[in-house]
C-alpha positions as CSV (number, residue, x, y, z in Angstrom):
1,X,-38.6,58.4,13.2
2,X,-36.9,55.3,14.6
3,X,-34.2,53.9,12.4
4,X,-34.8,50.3,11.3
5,X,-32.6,48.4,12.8
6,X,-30.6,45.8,10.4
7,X,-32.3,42.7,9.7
8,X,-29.1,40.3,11.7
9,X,-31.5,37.3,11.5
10,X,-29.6,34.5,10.6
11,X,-31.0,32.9,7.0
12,X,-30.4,28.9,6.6
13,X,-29.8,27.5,3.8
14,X,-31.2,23.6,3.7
15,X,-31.4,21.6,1.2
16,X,-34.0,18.7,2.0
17,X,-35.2,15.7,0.7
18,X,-37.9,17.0,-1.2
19,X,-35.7,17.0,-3.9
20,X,-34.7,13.7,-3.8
21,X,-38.7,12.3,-3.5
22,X,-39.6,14.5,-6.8
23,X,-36.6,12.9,-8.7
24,X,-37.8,9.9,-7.5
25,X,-41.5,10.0,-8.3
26,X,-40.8,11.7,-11.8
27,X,-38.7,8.5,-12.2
28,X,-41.4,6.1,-11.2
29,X,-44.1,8.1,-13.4
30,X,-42.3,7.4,-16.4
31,X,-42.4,3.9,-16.0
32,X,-45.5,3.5,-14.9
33,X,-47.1,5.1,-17.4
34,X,-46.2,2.6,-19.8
35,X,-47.8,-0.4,-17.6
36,X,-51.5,-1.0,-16.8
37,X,-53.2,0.9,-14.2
38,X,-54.2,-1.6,-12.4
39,X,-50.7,-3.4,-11.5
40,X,-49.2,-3.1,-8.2
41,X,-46.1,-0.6,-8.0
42,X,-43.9,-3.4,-6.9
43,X,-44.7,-5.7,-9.7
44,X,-44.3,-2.7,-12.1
45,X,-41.2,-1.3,-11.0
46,X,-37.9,-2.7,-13.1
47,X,-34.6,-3.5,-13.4
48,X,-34.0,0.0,-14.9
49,X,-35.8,2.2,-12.8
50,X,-34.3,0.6,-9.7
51,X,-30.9,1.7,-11.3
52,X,-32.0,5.0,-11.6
53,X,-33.1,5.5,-8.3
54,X,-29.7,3.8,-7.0
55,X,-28.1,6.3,-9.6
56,X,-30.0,9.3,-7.5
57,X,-29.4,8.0,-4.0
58,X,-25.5,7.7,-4.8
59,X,-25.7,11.2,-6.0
60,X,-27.4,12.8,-2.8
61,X,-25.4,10.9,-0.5
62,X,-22.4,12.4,-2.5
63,X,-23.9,16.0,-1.2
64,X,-24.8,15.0,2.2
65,X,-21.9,17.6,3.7
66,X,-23.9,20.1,2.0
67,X,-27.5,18.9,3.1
68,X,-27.3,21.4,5.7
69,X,-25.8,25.3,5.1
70,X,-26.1,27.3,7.2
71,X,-25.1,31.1,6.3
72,X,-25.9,33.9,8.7
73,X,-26.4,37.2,6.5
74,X,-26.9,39.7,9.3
75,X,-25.1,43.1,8.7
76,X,-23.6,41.4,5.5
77,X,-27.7,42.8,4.1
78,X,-27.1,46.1,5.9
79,X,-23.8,47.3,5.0
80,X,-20.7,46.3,3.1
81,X,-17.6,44.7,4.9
82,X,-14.4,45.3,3.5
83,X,-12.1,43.4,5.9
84,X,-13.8,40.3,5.4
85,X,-12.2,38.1,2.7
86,X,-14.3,35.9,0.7
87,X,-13.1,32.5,1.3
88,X,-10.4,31.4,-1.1
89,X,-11.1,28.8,-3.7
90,X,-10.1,25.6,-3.5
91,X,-6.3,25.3,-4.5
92,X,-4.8,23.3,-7.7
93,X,-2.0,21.4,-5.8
94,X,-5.6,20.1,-3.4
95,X,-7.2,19.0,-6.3
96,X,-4.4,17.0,-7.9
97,X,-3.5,15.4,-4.8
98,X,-7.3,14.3,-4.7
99,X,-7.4,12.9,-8.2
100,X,-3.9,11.6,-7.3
101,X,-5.4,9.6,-4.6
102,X,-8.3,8.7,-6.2
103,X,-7.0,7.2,-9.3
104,X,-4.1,5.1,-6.8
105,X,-6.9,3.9,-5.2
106,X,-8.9,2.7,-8.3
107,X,-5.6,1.2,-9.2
108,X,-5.4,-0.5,-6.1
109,X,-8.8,-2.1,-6.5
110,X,-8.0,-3.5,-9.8
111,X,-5.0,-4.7,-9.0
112,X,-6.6,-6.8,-5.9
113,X,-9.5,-8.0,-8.7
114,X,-6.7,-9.7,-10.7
115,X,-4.8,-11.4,-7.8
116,X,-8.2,-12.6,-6.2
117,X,-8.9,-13.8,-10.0
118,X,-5.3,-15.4,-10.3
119,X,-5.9,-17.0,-6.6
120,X,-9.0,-18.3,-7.5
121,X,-7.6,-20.1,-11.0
122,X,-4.4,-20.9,-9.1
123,X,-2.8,-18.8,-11.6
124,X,0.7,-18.5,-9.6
125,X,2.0,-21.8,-8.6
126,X,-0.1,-23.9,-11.1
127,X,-1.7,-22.2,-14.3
128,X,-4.7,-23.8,-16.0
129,X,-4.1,-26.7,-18.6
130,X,-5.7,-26.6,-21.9
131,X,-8.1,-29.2,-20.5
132,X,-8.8,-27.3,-17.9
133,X,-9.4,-24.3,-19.8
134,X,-11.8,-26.2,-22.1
135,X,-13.7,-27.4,-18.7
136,X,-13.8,-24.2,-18.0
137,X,-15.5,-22.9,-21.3
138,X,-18.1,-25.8,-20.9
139,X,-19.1,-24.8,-17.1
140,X,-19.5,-21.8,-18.7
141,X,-21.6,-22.6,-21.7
142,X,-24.0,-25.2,-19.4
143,X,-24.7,-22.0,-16.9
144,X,-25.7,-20.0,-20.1
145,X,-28.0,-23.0,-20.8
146,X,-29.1,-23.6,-17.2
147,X,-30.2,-20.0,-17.5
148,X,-31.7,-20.0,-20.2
149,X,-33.7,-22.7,-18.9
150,X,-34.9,-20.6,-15.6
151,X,-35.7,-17.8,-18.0
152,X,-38.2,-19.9,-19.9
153,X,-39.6,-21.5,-16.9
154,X,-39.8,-17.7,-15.6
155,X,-41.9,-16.6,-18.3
156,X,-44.5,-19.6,-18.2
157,X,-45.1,-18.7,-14.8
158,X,-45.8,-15.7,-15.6
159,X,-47.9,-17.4,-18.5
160,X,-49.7,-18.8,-15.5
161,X,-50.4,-15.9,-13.4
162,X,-51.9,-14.4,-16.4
163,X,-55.0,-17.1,-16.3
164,X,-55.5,-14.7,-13.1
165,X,-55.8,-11.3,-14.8
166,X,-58.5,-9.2,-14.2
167,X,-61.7,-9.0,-16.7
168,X,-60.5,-6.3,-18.9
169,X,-57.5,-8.2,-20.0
170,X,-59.8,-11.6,-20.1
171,X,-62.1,-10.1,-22.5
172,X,-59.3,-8.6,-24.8
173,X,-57.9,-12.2,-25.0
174,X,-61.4,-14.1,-26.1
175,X,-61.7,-11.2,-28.4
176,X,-58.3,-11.9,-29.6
177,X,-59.4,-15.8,-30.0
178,X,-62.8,-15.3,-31.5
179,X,-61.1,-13.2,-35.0
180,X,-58.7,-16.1,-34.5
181,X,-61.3,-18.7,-34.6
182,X,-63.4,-17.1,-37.3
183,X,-60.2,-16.4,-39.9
184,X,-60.0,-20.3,-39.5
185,X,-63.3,-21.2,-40.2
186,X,-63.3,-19.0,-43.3
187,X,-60.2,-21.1,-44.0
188,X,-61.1,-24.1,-43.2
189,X,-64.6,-23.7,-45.6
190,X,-62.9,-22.3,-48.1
191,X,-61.0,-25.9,-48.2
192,X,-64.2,-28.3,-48.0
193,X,-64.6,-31.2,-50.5
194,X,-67.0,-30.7,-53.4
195,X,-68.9,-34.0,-51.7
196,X,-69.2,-31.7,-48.7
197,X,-67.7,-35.0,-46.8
198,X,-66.3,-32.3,-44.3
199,X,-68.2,-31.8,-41.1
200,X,-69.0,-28.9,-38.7
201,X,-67.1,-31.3,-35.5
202,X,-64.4,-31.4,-38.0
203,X,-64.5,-27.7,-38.5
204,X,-64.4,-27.1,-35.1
205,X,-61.5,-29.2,-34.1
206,X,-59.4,-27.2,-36.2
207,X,-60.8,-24.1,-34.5
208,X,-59.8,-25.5,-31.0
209,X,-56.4,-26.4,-32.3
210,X,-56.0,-22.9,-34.1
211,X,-56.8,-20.9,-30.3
212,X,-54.4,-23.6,-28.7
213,X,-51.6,-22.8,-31.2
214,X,-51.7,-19.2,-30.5
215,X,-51.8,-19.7,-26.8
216,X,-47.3,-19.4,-25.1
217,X,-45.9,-22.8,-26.4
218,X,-45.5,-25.4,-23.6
219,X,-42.5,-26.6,-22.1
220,X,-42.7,-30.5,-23.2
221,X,-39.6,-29.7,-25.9
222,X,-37.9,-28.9,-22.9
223,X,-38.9,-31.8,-21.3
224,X,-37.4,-33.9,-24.5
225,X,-34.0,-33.5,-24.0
226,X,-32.0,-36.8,-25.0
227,X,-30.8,-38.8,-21.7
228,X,-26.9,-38.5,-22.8
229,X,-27.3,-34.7,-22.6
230,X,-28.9,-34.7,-19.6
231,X,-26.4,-36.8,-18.1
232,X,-23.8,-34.4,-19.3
233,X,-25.1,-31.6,-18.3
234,X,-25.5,-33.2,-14.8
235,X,-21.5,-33.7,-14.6
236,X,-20.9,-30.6,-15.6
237,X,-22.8,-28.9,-13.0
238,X,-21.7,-31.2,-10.5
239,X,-18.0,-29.9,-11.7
240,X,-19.2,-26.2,-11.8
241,X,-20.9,-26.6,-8.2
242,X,-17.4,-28.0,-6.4
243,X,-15.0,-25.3,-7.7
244,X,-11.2,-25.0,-6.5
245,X,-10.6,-23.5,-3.4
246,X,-8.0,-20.6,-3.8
247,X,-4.9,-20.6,-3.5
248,X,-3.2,-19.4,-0.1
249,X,-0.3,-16.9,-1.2
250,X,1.9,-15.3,1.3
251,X,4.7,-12.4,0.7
252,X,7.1,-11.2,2.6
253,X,5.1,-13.0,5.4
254,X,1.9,-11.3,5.2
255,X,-1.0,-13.3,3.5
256,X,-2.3,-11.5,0.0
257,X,-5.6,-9.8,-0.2
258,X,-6.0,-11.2,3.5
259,X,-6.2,-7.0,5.3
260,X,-4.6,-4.0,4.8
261,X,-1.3,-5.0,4.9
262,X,-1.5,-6.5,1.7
263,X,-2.5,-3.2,0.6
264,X,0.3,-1.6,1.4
265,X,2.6,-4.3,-0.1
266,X,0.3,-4.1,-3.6
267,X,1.1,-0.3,-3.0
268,X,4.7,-1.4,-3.4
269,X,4.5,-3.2,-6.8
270,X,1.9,-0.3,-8.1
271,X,4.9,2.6,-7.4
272,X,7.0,0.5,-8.8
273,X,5.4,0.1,-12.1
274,X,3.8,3.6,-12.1
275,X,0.4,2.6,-11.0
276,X,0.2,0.8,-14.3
277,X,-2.0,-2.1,-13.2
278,X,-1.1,-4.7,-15.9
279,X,2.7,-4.3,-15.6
280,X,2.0,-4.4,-11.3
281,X,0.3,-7.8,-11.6
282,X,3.1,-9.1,-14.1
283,X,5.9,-8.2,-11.8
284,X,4.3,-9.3,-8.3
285,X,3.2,-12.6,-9.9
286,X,6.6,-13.0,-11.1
287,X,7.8,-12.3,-7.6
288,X,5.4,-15.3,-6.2
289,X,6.7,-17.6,-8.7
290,X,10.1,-16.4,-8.2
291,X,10.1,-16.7,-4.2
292,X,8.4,-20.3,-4.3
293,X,11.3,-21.7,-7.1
294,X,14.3,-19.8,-4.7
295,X,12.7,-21.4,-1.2
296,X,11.9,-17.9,0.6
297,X,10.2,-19.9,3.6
298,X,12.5,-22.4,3.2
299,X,15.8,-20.3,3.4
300,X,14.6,-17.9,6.2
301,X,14.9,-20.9,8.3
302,X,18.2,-22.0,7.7
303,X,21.6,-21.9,9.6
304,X,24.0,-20.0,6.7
305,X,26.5,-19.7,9.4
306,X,27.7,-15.7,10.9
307,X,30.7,-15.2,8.9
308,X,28.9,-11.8,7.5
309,X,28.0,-10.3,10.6
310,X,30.3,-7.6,10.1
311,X,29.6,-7.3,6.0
312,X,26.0,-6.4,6.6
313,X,23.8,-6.0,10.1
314,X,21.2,-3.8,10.9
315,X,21.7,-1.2,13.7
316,X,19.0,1.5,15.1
317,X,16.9,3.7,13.2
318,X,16.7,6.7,11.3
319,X,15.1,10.4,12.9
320,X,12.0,8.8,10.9
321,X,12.1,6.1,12.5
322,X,13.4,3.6,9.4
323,X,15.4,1.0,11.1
324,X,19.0,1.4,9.3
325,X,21.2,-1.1,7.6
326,X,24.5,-1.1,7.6
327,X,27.0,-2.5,4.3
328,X,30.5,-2.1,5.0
329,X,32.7,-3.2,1.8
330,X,36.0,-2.7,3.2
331,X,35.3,-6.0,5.1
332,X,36.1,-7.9,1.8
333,X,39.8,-6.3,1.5
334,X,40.8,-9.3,4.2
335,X,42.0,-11.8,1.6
336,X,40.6,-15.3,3.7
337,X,37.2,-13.4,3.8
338,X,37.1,-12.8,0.4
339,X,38.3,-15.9,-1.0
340,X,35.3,-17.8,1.1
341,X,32.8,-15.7,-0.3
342,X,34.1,-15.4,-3.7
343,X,36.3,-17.9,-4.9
344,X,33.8,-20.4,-7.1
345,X,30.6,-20.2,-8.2
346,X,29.0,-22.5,-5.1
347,X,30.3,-20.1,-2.6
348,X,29.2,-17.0,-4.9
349,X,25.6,-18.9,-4.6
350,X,26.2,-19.4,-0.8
351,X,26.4,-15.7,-0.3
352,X,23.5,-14.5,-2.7
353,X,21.0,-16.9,-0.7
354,X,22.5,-15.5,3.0
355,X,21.9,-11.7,1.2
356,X,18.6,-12.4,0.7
357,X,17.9,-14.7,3.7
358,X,19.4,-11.9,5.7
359,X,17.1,-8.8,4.1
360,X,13.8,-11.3,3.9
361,X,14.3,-11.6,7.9
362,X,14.5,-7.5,8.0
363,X,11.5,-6.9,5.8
364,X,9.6,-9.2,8.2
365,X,10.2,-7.0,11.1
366,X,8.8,-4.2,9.2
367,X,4.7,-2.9,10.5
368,X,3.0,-3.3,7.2
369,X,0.1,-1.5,8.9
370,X,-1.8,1.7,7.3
371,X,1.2,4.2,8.1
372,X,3.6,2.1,9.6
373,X,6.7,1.7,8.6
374,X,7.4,-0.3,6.0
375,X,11.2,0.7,4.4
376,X,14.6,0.6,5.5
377,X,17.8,3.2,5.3
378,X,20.8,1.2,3.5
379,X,24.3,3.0,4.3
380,X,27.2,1.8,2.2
381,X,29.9,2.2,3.2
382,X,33.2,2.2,0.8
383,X,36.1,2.5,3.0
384,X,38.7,0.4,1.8
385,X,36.5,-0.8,-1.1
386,X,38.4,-3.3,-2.8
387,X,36.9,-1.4,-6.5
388,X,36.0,-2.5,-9.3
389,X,38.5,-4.5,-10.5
390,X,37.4,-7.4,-8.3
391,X,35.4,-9.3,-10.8
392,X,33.5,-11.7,-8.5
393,X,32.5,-8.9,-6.2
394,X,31.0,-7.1,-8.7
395,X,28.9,-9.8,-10.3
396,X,27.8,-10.8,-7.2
397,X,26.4,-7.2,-6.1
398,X,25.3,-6.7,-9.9
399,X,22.9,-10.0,-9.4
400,X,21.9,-9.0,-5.7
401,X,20.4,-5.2,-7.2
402,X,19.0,-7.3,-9.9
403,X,17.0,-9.5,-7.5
404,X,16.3,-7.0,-5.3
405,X,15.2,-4.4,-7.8
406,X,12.3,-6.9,-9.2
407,X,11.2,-9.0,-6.1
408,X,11.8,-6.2,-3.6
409,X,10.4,-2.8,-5.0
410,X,9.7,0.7,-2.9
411,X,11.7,-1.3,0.8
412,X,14.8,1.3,0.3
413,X,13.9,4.7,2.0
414,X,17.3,6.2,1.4
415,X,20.4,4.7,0.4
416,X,23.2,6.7,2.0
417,X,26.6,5.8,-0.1
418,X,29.5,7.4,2.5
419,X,33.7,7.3,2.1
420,X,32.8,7.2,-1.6
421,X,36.3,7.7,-3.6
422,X,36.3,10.2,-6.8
423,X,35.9,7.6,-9.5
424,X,32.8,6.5,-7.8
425,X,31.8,9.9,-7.8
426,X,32.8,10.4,-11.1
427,X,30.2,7.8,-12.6
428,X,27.5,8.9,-10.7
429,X,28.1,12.1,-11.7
430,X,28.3,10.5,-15.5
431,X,24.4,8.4,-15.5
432,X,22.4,10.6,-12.9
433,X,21.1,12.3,-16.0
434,X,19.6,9.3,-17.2
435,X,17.9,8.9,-13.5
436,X,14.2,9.6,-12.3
437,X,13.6,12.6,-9.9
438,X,12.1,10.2,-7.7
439,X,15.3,7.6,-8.0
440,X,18.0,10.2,-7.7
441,X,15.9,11.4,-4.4
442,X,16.7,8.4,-2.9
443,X,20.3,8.2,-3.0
444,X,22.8,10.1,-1.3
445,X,27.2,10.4,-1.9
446,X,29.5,11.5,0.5
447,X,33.2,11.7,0.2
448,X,35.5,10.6,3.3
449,X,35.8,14.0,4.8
450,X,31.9,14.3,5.1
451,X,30.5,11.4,5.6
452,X,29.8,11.5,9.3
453,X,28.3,14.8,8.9
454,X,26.1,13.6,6.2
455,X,24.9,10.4,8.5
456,X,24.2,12.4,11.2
457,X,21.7,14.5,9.3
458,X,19.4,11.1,8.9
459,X,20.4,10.2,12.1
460,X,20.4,11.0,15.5
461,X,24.2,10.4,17.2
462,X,22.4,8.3,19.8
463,X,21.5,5.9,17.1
464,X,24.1,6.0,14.7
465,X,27.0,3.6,14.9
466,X,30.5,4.4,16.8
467,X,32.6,3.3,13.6
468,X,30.3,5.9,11.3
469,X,30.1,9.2,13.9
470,X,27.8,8.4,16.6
471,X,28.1,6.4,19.9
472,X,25.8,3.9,19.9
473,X,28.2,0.4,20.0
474,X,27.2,-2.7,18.5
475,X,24.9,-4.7,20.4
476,X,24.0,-1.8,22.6
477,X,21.5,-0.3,20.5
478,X,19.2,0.2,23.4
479,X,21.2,2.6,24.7
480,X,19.0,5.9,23.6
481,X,20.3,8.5,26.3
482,X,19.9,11.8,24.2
483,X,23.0,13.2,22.9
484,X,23.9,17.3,22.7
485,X,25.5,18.4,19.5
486,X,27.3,21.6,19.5
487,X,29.8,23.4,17.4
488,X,32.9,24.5,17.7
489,X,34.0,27.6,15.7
490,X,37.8,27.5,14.0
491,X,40.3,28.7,16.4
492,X,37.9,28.9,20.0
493,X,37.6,27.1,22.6
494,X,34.1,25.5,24.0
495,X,33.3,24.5,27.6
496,X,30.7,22.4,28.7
497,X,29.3,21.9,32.3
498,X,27.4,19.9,34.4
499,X,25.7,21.1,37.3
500,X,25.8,18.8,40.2
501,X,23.9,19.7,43.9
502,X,24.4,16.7,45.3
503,X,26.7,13.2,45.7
504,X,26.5,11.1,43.0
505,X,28.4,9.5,40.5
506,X,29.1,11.4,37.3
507,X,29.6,9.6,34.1
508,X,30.2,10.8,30.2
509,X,30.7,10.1,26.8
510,X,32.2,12.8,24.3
511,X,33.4,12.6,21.2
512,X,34.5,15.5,18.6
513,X,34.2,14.4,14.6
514,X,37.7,14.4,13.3
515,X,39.2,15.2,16.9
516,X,42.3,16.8,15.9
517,X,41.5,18.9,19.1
518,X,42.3,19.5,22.5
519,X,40.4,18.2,25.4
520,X,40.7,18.5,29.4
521,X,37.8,18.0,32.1
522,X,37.9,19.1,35.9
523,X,36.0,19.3,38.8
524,X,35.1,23.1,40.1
525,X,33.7,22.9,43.7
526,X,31.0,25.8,44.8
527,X,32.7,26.5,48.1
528,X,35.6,28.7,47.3
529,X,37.4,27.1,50.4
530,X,37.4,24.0,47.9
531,X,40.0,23.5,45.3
532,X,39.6,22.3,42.0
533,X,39.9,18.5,40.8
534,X,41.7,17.8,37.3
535,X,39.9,14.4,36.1
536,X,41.7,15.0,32.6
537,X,44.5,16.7,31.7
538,X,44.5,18.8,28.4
539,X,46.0,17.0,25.5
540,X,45.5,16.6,22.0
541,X,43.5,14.0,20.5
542,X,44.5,12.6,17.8
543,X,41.5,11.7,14.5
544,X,43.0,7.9,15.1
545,X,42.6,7.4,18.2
546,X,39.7,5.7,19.9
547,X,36.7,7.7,18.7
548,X,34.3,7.9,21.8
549,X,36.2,8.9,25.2
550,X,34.1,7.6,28.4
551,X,35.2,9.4,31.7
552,X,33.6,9.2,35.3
553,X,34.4,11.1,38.5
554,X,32.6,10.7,42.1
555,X,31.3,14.1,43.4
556,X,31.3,14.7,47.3
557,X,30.0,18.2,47.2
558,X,28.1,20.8,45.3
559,X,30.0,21.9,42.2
560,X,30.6,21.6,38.1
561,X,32.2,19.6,36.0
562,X,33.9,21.1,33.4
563,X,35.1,20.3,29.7
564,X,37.0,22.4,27.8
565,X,37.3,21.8,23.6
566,X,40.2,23.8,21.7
567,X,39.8,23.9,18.6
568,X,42.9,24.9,16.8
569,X,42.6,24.1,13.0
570,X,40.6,26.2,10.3
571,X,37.7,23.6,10.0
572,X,34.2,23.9,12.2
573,X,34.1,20.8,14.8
574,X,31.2,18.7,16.0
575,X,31.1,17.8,19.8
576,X,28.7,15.0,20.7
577,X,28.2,14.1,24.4
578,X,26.0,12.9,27.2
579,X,25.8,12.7,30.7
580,X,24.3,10.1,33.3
581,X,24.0,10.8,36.7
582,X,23.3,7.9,39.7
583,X,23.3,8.1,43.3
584,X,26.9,8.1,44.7
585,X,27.1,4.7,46.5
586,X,27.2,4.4,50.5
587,X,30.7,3.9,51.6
């Protein structure tokens, strides 16, 4: 007997629409069931059920990946397979960052339904009067009234369509009216006059009048509205029909709720507040108030003079790609510097509005597009600090953190503190307890002896700053020719070469963190009939000398060039270098 070969055909899985039509027709049953059978379905169908079926649709559109499933059974019927793995369920960390998501999101949208609310009642620059409110509440009062008013005049159209209703309900109606009419007569002979004075006509007057009263009332009370009241009511929907046109808010030069980059700036305020919408809306609409009374627009335009340039400038970007700010301290241990800045209260007001002018025209720079970037590396740097016992100084930067902290929240990616001395340390050491995780993963400390190092871990030596361990030079930030880090082990030496095959004009940069080293570079020739060409002599370099040394050298033939790094202290060393190569010119 032939064996049976396994059933391997596959078996789908679909989930139609069926479904969705029975859920649908059960729906419209129940509802019309309650109506007359001879009404249309449009005319029957309601407020309610149309919710419902919305409420259905919404759910099956929710399934619509899983409309179609597919699952191909095949030997799975025949025989067991134990080296397939069931697929593994869905993962807690997934689900959290889902419901993470989602509830940011619902934050976000209420957020945006207050500030289009507060634009709309030019809540930020000019908050309603009591007047105003009390307008407000009567606009709101005569558009209950006005629709009151369409409701009636709904329902006596509907009165008058039902003159129009088929025979059935006709008959039930003169049925209705003839017990009517007879309960009156008996009333009205119960009440005749012992002289009989009262006649049949009279009798049937008060018949007609009984059927009319239990016909819908008319609408002639509406119609007797005093003239004042109308008149009222006429201003006050003239009022309610011209209503203020919102206000126009920018920040940080991006127009609220105009696209997503206000998004991502509402994002901002909501991390800062911890999604908590309330406390969002209260500090960004103290922000807008804030930045109209200080002049933002104003002050980005104005000439505050460059004698800062070296206290704070920006220069390149970070490996992420965060465009790096620079804030070097020492600068304010030259006395006439410090006295300009500091000295009275004017001057101390001089310098807050050039901080903030300067970081408004940095923030502007920034792509507040989905994904962009939108925050900036600050490295401060406290060589030479004057310290804390410079009073001024310290008010001053106490008040710049303040404004910063509410007006600019979640624009610091990292703030890099480097050539930090031990009591500075010592104090961070003394309130990072009292810290967030997510504050405390923001900020970096790095005493004198590692603060290179720790810079060139955020960023590349082709970007960072000569004066802080790289060899980019100010003003020359588009310089971004690669740069080769390497190692050097205590005691060893380290050689690097460069390969040339043809004339052209050789030129380098090298620099070695802390020198404190040896360094020599020479020209080796393929030919052996060539001699070799010392372009440096070895000596040592000391850690104060310049801290990039260029070099060039003009090759006529195929060869190397050489550089040799002795390292003679106990410590590791860094070498940073790079070449560029151009055509040797014609002689």
């Amino acid at each position: 007997m032939a064996e049976h070969a396994p059933n391997t055909t596959p078996i789908t899985t679909t989930t139609t629409v069926a479904k969705k039509e029975e859920q649908v027709a059960a729906v419209v049953t129940d509802v019309v069931a309650d109506k007359t059978e001879t009404a249309s379905v449009v005319d029957i169908v309601s407020d309610e059920l149309k919710e419902r079926v919305a409420d259905i649709v919404e759910k099956e559109k929710a399934l619509e990946p899983l409309v179609e499933e597919s699952v191909t059974l095949g030997s799975h019927l025949s025989r067991p397979n134990n080296d397939e793995k069931l697929p593994e369920p869905e993962t807690g960390s997934l689900k959290e960052e889902t419901t993470k998501l989602s509830n940011e999101n619902k934050a976000l949208q209420e957020l945006k339904q207050l500030i289009q609310e507060a634009l709309n009642n030019h809540h930020f620059f000019s908050p309603p009067t009591k007047e105003q409110h009390d307008k407000k509440e009567k606009q709101a009062e005569s558009k209950q009234e006005t629709k009151a008013a369409e409701e009636v005049a709904t329902k006596t159209e509907e009165g008058e369509k039902k003159e129009q209703v088929e025979e059935t309900e006709v008959v039930a109606e003169v049925k209705q009216a003839v017990s009517v009419a007879v309960t009156v007569v008996v009333d009205a002979l119960s009440s005749v006059d012992e002289d009989g004075a009262k006649t049949v006509e009279a009798i049937e007057e008060t018949v007609v009048s009984s059927v009319q009263a239990e016909q819908p009332p008319p609408q002639q009370p509406e119609e007797k509205v005093s003239e004042a009241d109308t008149k009222e009511t006429n201003k006050v929907e003239e009022a309610s029909s011209t209503p203020l046109t919102p206000e126009q808010v920018s920040i940080y030069g991006v127009p609220l709720l105009a696209d997503e980059k206000s998004d991502v700036i509402l994002l901002k305020f909501l991390r800062a507040r911890d999604f908590k919408v309330k406390e969002a809306f209260t500090m960004i609409s103290n922000t807008i108030r804030w930045r109209k009374e200080f002049g933002i627009d104003e002050l980005v335009e104005e000439n505050l003079g460059d004698e800062l340039e070296k206290v704070v400038y920006m220069h390149g970007f970070d490996k992420e790609g965060h465009p790096v700010c620079y804030n070097i301290y020492g600068e304010f241990n030259n006395r006439e510097l410090y006295k300009k800045t500091f000295s009275d209260e004017e001057k101390r007001d001089k310098f807050m509005r050039w901080r903030i002018q300067f970081l408004e025209k940095s923030i502007r720079k920034l792509d507040f597009n989905p994904g962009g970037i939108c925050t900036i590396v600050q490295v401060n740097d406290l060589k030479n600090s004057p310290g804390p016992g410079k009073w001024e100084l310290r008010q001053a930067t106490k008040q710049a953190l303040q404004l910063l902290q509410d007006n600019y929240p979640e624009f610091v990616a990292k703030q890099v503190f480097i050539n930090v001395p031990w009591w500075y340390l010592a104090v961070n050491r003394m309130i990072s307890p009292f810290l967030t995780q997510r504050t405390k993963s923001k900020f970096v400390f790095s005493g004198p002896s590692k603060s290179a190092e720790t810079l060139l871990s955020y960023i590349a030596p082709e970007q960072l700053h000569v004066n802080h361990g790289g060899l980019s030079k100010y003003g020359e930030s588009e310089n971004t020719d690669a740069v080769t880090e390497i190692t050097v082990r205590p005691a060893t030496k380290q050689t690097v070469e460069f390969p040339v095959t043809e004339n052209s004009l050789l030129s380098w940069e090298v620099r070695v963190i802390g020198w404190e080293v040896s360094y020599g570079a020479e020209f080796v020739p393929s030919s052996e009939e060539s001699y070799t060409v010392i372009i440096q002599k070895g000596r040592k370099v000391a850690s104060s000398e310049e801290p990039v040394l260029l070099s060039s050298f003009k090759v006529g033939e195929p060869g190397k060039v050489v550089l040799t790094i002795d390292n003679p202290t106990s410590k590791k060393k860094k070498i940073l270098y790079r070449l560029k190569t151009k055509p040797s010119p014609s002689e």
